[in-house]
GUNU-144543 format. One record per residue (C-alpha): chain; residue number from 0; x negated, y, z; residue in one letter. Coordinates in pm, 1 decimal. Each point is the difference from the previous one (the first is absolute). Layout:
<A,NUM,<X,Y,Z>,A>,
...
END
This chain:
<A,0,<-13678.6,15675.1,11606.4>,X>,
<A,1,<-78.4,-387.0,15.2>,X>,
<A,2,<-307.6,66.6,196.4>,X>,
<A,3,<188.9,227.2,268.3>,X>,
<A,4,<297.2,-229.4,30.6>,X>,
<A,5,<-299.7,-296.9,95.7>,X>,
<A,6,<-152.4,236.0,226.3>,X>,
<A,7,<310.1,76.1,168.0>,X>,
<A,8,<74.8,-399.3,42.5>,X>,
<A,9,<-314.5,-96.3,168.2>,X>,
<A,10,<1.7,271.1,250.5>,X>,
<A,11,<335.9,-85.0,73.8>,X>,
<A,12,<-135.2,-370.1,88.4>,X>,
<A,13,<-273.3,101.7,157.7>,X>,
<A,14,<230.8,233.7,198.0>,X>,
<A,15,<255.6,-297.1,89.3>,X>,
<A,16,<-282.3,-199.3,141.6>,X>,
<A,17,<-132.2,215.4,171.8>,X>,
<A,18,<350.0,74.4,194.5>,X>,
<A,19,<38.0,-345.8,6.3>,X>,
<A,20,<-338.5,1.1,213.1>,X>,
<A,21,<86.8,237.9,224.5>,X>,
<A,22,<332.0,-186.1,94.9>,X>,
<A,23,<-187.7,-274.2,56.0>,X>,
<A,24,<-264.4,188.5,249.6>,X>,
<A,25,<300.1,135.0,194.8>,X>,
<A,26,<174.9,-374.0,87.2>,X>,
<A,27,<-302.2,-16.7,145.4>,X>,
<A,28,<55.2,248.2,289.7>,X>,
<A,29,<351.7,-183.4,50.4>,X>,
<A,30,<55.0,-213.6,277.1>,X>,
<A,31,<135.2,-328.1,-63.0>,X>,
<A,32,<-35.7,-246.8,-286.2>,X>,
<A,33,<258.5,197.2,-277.2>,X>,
<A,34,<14.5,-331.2,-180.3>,X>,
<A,35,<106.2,-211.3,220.0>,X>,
<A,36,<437.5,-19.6,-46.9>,X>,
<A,37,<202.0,46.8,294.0>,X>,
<A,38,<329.6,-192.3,118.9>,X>,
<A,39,<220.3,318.1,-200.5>,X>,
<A,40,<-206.2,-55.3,-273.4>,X>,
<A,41,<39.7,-361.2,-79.3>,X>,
<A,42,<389.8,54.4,95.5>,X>,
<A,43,<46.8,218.5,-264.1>,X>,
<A,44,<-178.4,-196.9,-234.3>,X>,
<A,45,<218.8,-323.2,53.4>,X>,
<A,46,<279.7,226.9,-43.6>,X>,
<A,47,<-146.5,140.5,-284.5>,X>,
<A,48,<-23.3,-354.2,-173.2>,X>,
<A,49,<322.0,-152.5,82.7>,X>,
<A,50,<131.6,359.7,-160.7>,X>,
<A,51,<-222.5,-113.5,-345.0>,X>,
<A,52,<149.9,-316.6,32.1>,X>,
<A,53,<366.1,78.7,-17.9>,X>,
<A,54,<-84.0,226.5,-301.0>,X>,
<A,55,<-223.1,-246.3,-143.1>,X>,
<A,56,<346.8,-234.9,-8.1>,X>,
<A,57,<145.3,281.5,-102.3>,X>,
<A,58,<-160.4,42.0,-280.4>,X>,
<A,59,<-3.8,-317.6,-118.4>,X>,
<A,60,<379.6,-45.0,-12.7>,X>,
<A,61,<13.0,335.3,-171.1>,X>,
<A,62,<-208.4,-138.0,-249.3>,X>,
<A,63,<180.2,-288.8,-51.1>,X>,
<A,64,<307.8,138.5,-94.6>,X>,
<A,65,<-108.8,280.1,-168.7>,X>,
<A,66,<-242.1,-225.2,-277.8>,X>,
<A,67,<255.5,-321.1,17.5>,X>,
<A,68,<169.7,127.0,-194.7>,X>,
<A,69,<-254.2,32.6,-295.3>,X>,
<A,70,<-108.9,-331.1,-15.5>,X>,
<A,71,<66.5,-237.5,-267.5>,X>,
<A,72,<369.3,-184.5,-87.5>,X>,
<A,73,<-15.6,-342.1,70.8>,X>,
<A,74,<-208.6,-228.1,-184.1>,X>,
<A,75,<110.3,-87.5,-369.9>,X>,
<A,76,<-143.8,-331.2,-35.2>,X>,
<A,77,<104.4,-356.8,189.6>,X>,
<A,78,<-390.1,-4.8,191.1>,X>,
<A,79,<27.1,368.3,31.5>,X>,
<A,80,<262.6,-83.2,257.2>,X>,
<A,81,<-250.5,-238.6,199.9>,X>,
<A,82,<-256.9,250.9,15.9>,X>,
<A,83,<240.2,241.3,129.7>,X>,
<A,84,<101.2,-224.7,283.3>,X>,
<A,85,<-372.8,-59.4,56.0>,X>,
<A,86,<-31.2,384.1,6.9>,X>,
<A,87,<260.0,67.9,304.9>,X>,
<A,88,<-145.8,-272.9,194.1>,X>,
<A,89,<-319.6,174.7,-21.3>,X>,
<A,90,<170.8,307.6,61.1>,X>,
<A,91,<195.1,-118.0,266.7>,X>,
<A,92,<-339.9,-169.8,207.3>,X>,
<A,93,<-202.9,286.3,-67.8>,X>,
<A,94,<242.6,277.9,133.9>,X>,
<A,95,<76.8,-245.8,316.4>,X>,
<A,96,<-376.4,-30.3,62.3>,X>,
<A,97,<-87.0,369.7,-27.6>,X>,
<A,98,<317.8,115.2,212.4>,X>,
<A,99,<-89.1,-208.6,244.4>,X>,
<A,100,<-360.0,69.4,-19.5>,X>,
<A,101,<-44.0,342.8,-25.4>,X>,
<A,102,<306.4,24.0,259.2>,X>,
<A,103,<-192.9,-175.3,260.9>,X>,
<A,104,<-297.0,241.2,-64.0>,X>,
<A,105,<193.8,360.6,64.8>,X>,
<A,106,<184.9,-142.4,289.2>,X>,
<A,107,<-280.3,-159.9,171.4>,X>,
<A,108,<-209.2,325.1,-65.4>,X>,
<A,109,<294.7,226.4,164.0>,X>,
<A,110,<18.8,-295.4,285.0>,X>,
<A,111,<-341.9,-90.8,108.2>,X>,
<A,112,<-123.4,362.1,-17.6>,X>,
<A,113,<-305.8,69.5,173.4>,X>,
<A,114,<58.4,78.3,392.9>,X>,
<A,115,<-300.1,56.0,268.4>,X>,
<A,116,<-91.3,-287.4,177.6>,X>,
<A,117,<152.3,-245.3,-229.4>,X>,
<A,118,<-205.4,-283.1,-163.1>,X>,
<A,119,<98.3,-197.0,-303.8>,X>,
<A,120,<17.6,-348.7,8.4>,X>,
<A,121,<-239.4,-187.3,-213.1>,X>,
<A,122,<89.4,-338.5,-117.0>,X>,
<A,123,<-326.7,-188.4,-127.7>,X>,
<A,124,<219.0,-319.9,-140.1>,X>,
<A,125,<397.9,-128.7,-29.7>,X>,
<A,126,<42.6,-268.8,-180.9>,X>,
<A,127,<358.2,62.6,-59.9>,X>,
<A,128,<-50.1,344.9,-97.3>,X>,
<A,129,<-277.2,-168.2,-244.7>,X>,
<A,130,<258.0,-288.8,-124.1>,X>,
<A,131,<307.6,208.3,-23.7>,X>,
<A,132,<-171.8,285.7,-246.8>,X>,
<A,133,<-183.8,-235.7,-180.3>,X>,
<A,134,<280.4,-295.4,-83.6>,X>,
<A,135,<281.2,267.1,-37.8>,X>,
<A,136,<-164.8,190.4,-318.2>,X>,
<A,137,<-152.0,-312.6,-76.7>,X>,
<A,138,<367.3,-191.9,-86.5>,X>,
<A,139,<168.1,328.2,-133.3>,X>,
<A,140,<-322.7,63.8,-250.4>,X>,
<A,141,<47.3,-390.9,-83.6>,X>,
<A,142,<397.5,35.2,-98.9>,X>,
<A,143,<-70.3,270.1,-228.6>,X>,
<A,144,<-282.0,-148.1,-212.4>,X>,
<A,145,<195.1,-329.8,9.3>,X>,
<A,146,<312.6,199.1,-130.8>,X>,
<A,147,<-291.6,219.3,-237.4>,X>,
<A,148,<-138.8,-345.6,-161.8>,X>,
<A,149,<334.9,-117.6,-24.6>,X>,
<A,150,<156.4,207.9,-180.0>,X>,
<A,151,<-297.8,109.0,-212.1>,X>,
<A,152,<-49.1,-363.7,-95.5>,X>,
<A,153,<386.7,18.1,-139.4>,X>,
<A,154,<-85.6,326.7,-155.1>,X>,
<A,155,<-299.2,-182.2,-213.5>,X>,
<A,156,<163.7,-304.3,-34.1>,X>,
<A,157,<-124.6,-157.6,-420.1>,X>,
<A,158,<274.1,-183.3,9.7>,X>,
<A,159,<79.1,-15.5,-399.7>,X>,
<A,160,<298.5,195.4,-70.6>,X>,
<A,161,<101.6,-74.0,-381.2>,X>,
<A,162,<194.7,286.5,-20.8>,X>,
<A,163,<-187.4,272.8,164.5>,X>,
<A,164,<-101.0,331.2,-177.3>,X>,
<A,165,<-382.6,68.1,-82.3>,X>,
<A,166,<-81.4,336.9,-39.0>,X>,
<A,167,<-360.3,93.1,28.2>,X>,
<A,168,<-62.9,377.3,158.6>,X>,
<A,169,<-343.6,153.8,-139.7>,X>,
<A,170,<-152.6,263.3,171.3>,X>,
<A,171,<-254.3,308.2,-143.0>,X>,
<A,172,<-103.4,333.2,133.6>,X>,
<A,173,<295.7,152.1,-44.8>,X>,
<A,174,<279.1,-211.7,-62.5>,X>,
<A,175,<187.6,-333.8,16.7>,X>,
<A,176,<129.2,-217.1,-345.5>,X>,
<A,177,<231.7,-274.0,31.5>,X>,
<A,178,<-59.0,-375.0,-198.1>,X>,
<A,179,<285.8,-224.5,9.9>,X>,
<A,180,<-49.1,-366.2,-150.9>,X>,
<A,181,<171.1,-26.5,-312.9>,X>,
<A,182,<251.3,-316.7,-61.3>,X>,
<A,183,<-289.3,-282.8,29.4>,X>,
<A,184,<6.7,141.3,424.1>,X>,
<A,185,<-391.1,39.3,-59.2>,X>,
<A,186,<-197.3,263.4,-4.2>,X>,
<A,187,<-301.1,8.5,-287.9>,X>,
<A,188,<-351.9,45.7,164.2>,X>,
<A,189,<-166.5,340.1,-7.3>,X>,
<A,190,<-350.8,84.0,-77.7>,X>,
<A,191,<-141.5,371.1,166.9>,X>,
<A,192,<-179.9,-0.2,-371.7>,X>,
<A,193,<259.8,78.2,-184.0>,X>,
<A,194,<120.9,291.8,151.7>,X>,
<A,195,<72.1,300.2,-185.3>,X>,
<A,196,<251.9,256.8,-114.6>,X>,
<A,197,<218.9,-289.5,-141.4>,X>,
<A,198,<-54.8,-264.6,266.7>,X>,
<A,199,<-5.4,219.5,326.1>,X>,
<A,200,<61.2,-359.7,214.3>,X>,
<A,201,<-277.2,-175.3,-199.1>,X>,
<A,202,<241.1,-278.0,-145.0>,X>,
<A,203,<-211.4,-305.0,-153.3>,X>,
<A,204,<96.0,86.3,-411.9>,X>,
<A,205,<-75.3,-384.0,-46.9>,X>,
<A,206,<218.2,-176.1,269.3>,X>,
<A,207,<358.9,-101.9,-148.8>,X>,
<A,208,<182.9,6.1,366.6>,X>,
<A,209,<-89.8,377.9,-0.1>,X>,
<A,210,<200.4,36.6,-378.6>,X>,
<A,211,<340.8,53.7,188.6>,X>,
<A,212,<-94.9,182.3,286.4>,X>,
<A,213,<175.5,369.0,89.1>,X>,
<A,214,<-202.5,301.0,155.3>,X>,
<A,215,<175.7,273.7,100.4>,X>,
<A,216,<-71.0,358.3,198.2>,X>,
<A,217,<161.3,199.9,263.2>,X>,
<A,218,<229.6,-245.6,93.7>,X>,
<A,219,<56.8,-311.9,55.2>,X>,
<A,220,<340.6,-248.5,33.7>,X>,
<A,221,<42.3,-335.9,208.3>,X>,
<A,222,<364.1,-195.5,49.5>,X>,
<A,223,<101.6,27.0,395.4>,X>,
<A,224,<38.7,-374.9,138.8>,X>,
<A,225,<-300.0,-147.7,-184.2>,X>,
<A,226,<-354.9,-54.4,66.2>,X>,
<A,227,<-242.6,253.5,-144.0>,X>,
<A,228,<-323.3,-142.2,-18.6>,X>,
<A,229,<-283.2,295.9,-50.4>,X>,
<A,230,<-350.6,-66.5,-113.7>,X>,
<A,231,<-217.9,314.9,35.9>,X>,
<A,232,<-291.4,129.3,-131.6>,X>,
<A,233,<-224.8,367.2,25.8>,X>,
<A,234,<-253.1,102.1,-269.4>,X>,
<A,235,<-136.6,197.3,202.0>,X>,
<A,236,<-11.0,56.7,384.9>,X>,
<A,237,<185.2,-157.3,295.3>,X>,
<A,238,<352.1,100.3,-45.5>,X>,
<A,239,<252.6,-78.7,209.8>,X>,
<A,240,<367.5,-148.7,-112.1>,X>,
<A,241,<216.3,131.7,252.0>,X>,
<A,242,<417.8,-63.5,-38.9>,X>,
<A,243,<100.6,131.0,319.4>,X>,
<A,244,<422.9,-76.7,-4.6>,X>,
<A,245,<-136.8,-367.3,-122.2>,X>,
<A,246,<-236.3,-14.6,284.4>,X>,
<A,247,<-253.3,-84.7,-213.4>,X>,
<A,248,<-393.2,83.8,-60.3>,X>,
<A,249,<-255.0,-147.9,-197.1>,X>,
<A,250,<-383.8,106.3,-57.3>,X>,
<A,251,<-89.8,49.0,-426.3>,X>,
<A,252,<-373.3,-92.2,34.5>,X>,
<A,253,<-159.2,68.5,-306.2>,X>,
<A,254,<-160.0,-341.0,-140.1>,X>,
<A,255,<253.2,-182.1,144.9>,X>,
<A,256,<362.0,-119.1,-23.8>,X>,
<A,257,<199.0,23.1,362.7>,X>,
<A,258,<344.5,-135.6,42.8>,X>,
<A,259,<304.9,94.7,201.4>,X>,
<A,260,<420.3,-154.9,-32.3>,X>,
<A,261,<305.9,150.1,114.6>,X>,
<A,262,<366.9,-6.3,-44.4>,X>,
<A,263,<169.9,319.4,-9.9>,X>,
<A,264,<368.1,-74.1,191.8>,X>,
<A,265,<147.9,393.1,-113.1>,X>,
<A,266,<10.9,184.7,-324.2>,X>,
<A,267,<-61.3,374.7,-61.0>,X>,
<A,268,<352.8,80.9,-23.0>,X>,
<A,269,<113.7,-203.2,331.1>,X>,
<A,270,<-308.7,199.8,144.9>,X>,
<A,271,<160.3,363.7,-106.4>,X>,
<A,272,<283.3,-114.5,166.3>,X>,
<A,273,<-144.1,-83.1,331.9>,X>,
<A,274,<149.2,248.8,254.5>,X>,
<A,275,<-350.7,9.2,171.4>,X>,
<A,276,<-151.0,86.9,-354.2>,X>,
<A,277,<257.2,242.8,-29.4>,X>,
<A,278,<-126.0,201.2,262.4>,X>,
<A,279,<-331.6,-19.3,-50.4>,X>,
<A,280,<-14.2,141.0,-322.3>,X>,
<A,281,<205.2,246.5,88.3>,X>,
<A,282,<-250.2,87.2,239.1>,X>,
<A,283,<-242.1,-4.6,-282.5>,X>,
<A,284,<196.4,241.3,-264.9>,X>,
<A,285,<78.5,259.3,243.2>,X>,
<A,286,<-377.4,28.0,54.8>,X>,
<A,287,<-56.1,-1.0,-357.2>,X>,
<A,288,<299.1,247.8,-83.0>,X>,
<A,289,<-235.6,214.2,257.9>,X>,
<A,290,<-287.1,12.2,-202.0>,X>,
<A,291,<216.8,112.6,-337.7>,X>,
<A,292,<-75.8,-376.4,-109.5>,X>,
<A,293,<340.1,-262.9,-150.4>,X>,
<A,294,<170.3,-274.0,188.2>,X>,
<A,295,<-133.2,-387.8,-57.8>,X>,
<A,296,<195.9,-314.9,3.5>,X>,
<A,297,<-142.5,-300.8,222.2>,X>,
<A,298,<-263.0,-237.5,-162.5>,X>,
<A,299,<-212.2,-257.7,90.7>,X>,
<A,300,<-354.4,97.9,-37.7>,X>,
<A,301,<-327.2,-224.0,-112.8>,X>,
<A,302,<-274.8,256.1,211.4>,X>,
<A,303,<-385.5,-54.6,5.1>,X>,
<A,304,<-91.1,43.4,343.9>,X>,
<A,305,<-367.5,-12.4,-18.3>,X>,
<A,306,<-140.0,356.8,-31.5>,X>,
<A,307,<-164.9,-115.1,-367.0>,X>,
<A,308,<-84.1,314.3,-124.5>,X>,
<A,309,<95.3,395.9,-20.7>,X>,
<A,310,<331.2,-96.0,-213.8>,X>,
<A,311,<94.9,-289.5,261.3>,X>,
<A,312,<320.6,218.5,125.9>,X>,
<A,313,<143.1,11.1,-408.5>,X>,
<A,314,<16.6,-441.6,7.8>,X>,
<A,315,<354.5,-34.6,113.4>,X>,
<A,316,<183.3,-230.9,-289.4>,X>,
<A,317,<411.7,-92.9,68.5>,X>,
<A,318,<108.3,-316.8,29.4>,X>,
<A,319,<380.7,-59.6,-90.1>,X>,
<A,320,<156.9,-346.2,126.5>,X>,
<A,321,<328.4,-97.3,-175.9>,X>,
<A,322,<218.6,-262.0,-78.1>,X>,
<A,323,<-173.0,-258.6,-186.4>,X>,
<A,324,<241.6,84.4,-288.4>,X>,
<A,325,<-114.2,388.1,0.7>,X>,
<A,326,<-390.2,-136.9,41.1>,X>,
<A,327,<52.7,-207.5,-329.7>,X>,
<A,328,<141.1,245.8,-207.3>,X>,
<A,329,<-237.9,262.9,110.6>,X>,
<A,330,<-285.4,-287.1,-46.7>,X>,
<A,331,<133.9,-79.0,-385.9>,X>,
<A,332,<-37.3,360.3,-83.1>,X>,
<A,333,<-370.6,14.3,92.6>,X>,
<A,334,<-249.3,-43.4,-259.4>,X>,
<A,335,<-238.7,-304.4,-0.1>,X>,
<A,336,<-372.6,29.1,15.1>,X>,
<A,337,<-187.5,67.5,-396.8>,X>,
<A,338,<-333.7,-181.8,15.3>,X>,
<A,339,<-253.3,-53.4,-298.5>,X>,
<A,340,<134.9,-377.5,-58.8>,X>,
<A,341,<351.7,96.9,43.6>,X>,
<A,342,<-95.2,204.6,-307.2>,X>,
END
């Protein structure tokens, strides 16, 4: 049956080509180049683009109001706020320039259609053309980095902060685990050698500053209004700390320790409250209710978004931000870390 069916394939390609020959045999009886477009032709053409450009547009603003409305609430930390700013400018120059751009292309193609007897004009050099699109993108490209650098340099800013929050985020194939420094504010040193079923993070059993540390799972607390300061490892492969409300992402490279700050400006429950939130989950239940599945509250979510491995979609970890008075009562109930000398 196999054998027929590639039998019946080939002749049929042998039989297209040969039609295909024969078509091509008979233009050449024709009189008149068939190729060549005529006045009606290029008319309908133009017409034909400036119709692809209106729903082009079209489209576009469909798409903007049907998807705006699934994008994220507004950012939940103080720089998150500066890189949403930095966001809508981009936004904002990029949606000029392509308006504009691809504007000028379906018009002039409807305009400037092809007509007998008319030649295009060819311009070999304009120096004002020349300045104009080269100085233009030139000082709207240099605003935005100057804004990007400026605001990334706040973002990184070392500047001590005696009362910040260390919590170190430590990444494996599949899942995240939370250290916090205990009350010396330092975190004891780690050593990959002494991982095992005890010591998933590879705590150093010998280093005192590690005596009072707290690691927890699934989720993790930080007070709203005060900087978090996260140190993050992998023990693996590239992961990828990703806190989208926060505005935040960080690379865990395994055999090394990267750093990233923020200050979270809304709590968990003033984020349920949101009426933007609202709505959006709403959005989100009644496609769950759809699929037989329960209703879920709003979190804040610690996601790996580097694809690390075939359990990369099971990494998501919540992150609750409360009032520093909720963070250090749920903080005194956690258990600090057991090492050999603590023994």
């Amino acid at each position: 049956m196999k054998l027929l069916i590639l039998i019946g394939l080939v002749l049929l390609i042998i039989a297209v080509h040969q039609l295909m020959r024969v078509i091509e045999l008979s233009r050449e009886f024709k009189k008149g180049n068939e190729w060549s477009p005529t006045d009606s032709d290029n008319s309908f053409n133009g017409k034909l683009m400036l119709i692809v450009g209106v729903l082009f547009f079209g489209l576009l603003l469909w798409q903007i109001d049907r998807w705006e409305d699934n994008s994220l609430p507004s950012a939940a930390s103080v720089h998150g706020l500066k890189i949403d700013s930095l966001w809508n400018i981009n936004m904002w120059v990029i949606t000029i320039a392509s308006v504009l751009t691809n504007g000028f292309l379906f018009y002039f193609s409807y305009k400037y259609s092809g007509k007998k007897g008319n030649k295009a004009t060819y311009l070999a050099h304009d120096n004002r053309l020349e300045m104009a699109w080269t100085i233009v993108p030139a000082i709207v490209l240099a605003g935005i980095i100057i804004f990007g650098l400026k605001y990334w340099n706040e973002i990184t800013d070392r500047s001590v902060d005696p009362n910040k929050v260390t919590i170190e985020l430590y990444a494996k194939q599949f899942d995240w685990t939370a250290r916090y420094a205990g009350k010396d504010k330092v975190l004891g040193l780690t050593d990959y050698r002494q991982i095992d079923g005890g010591n998933s993070v590879g705590m150093d059993t010998l280093d005192a500053a590690g005596f009072d540390d707290i690691i927890v799972k699934s989720e993790f607390h930080i007070p709203v209004n005060k900087e978090i300061e996260f140190k993050m490892r992998s023990r693996d492969v590239i992961h990828g700390a990703y806190m989208p409300h926060f505005r935040a992402q960080m690379n865990c490279v395994p055999g090394m320790v990267t750093e990233f700050r923020f200050t979270p400006n809304k709590t968990t429950a003033e984020m349920r409250k949101d009426p933007y939130v609202i709505q959006l989950m709403a959005g989100i239940n009644e496609a769950r209710a759809k699929k037989g599945e329960e209703p879920v509250e709003f979190d804040y979510m610690l996601l790996c978004n580097k694809i690390c491995g075939s359990g990369h979609s099971n990494m998501p970890m919540t992150i609750v931000v409360e009032s520093e008075k909720d963070y250090n009562a749920w903080l005194a109930k956690q258990k600090v870390v057991k090492t050999i000398a603590a023994k």
